[in-house]
C-alpha positions in Angstrom: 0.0 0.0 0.0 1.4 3.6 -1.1 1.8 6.8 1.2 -0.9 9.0 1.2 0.7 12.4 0.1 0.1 15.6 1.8 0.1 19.3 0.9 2.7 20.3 3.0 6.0 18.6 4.3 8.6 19.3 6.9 10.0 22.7 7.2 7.2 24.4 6.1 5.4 27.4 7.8 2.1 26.9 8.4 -0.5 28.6 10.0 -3.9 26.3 11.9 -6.8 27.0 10.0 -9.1 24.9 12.6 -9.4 23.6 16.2 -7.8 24.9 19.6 -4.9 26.4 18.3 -6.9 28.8 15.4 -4.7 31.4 13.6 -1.5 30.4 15.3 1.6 29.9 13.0 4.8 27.6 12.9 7.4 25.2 11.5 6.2 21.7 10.7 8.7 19.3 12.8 7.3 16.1 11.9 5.3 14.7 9.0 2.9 11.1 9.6 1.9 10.7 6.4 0.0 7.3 7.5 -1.7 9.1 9.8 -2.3 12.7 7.7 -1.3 14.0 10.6 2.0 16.6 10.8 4.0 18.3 14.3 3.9 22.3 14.0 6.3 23.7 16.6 4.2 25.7 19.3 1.0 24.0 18.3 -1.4 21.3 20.2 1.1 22.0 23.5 0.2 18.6 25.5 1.5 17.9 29.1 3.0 14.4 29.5 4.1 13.0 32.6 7.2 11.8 32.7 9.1 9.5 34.9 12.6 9.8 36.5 15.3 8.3 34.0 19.2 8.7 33.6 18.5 11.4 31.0 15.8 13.0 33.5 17.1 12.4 37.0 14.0 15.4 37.9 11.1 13.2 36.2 7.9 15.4 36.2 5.6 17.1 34.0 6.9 17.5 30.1 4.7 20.0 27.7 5.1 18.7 24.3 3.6 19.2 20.6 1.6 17.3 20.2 0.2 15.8 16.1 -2.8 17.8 14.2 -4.4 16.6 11.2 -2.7 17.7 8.1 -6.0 19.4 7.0 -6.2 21.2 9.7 -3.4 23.4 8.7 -2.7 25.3 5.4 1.2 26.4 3.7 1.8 30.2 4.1 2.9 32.1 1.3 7.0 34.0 1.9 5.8 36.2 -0.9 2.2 37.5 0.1 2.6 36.0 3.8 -1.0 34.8 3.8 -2.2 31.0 4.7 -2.9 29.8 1.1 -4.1 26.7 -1.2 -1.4 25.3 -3.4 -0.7 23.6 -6.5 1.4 22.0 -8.6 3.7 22.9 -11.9 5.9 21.3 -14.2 8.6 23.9 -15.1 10.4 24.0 -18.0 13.4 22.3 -16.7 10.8 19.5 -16.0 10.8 20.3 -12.5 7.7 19.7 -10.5 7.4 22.8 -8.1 4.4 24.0 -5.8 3.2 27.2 -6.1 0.4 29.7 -4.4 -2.2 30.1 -6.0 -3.2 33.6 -4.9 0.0 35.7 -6.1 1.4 32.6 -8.7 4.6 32.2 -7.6 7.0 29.2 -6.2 6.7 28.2 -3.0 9.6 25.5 -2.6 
């Protein structure tokens, strides 16, 4: 069975179009494409409890990001700096690029 692809992959800024976390904005850490779901740094902030271990002598309470759904979230633009839909090109060069499809340009 093949990966299900997603419109966004790590390292991109994206802003939260839905849920909790509405209208905040960060990095993508992690991608789950078997899952749809994708890690945005500063986003779904969980608190885990954690016990004492050689790495954390302390143990306690850990906050964490936590995974969204991938639809939840949508690329933002450098160009325009809006949260935008995307799509996809073949250049010239035969390159497949995304690009925004409210000022046209390359997003990769």
């Amino acid at each position: 069975m093949s990966k299900p692809k997603l419109h966004v992959k790590k390292g991109d800024e994206v802003r939260v179009i839905a849920g909790k976390d509405k209208g905040r904005q960060g990095e993508i850490l992690k991608v789950i494409p078997t899952e749809s779901r994708v890690v945005v740094e500063g986003v779904n902030i969980i608190k885990k409890h954690a016990q004492p271990t050689q790495d954390n002598p302390q143990g306690g309470i850990i906050e964490r990001e936590a995974p969204i759904h991938s639809s939840n979230v949508m690329l933002v633009c450098q160009d325009c700096n809006e949260a935008t839909r995307t799509g996809k090109k073949v250049l010239d060069s035969g390159e497949k690029v995304r690009y925004c499809k409210n000022c046209d340009e390359i997003v990769d």
